[in-house]
C-alpha positions as CSV (number, residue, x, y, z in Angstrom):
1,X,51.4,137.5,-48.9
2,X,51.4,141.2,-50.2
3,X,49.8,140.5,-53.1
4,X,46.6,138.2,-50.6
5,X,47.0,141.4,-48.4
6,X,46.5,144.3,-51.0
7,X,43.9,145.9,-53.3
8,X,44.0,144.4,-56.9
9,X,47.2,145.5,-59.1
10,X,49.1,147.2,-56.3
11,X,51.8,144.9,-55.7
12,X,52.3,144.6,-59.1
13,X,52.5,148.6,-59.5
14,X,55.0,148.6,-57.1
15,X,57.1,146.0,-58.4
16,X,57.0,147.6,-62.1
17,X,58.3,151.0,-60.8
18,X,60.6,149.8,-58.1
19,X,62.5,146.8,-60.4
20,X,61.5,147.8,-64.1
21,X,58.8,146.2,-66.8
22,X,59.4,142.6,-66.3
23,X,58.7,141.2,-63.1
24,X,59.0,137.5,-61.7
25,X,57.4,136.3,-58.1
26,X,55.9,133.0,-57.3
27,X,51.8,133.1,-57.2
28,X,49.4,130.8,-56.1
29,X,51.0,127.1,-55.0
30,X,54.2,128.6,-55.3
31,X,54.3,128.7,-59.3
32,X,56.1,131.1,-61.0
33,X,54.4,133.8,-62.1
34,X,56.1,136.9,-64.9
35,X,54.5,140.4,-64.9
36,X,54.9,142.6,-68.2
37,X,54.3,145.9,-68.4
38,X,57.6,147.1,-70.9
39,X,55.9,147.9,-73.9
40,X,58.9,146.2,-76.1
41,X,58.6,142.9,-74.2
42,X,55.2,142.7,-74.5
43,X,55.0,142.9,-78.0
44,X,57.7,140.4,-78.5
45,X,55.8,137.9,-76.7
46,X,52.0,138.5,-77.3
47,X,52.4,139.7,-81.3
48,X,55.9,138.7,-82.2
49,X,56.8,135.2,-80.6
50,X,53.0,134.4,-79.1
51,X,53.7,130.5,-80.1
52,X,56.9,130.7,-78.5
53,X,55.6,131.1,-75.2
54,X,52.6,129.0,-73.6
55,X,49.8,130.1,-72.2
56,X,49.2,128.5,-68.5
57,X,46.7,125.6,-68.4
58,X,43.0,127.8,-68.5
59,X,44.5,130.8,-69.0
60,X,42.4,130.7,-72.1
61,X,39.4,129.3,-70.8
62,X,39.5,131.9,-68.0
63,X,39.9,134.9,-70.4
64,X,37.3,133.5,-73.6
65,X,34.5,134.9,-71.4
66,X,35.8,138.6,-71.2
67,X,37.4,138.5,-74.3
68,X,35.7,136.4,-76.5
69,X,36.8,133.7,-78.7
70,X,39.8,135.0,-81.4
71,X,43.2,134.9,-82.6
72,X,44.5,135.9,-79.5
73,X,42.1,133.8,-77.4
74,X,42.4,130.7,-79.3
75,X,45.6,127.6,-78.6
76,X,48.2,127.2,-81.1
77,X,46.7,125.0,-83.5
78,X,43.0,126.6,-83.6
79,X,45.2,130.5,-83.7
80,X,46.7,129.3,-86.5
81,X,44.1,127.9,-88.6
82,X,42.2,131.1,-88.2
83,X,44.8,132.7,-90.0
């Protein structure tokens, strides 16, 4: 409920400073949501190991029209073939 109850981001802030750079809490319906803000993790999973964690079902759909379409953007198969 804090997260419904607050401004945008400042649950999250509060999290990152009071139990470190990665967070876990359960979001919407109850699924399990991670926060990242460790510099180290991050890179491990969005450069280093990016196939070896999943993106949520329309995460990319969700993000293509703030992003735009890329490597990072695209699914496993389509990221890859771009390469």
């Amino acid at each position: 409920m804090q997260i419904i109850k607050s401004d945008v981001g400042i649950p999250h802030i509060a999290w990152a400073e009071k139990y470190g750079g990665v967070v876990t809490y359960r979001g919407f319906l109850n699924k399990p949501r991670v926060f990242i803000t460790d510099p180290k993790v991050l890179q491990h999973v969005i450069v280093s190991s990016v196939y070896d964690y999943p993106r949520p079902p329309g995460f990319v759909r969700d993000l293509k029209p703030l992003l735009g379409s890329g490597l990072r953007s695209e699914e496993r198969r389509v990221g890859k073939e771009c390469r």
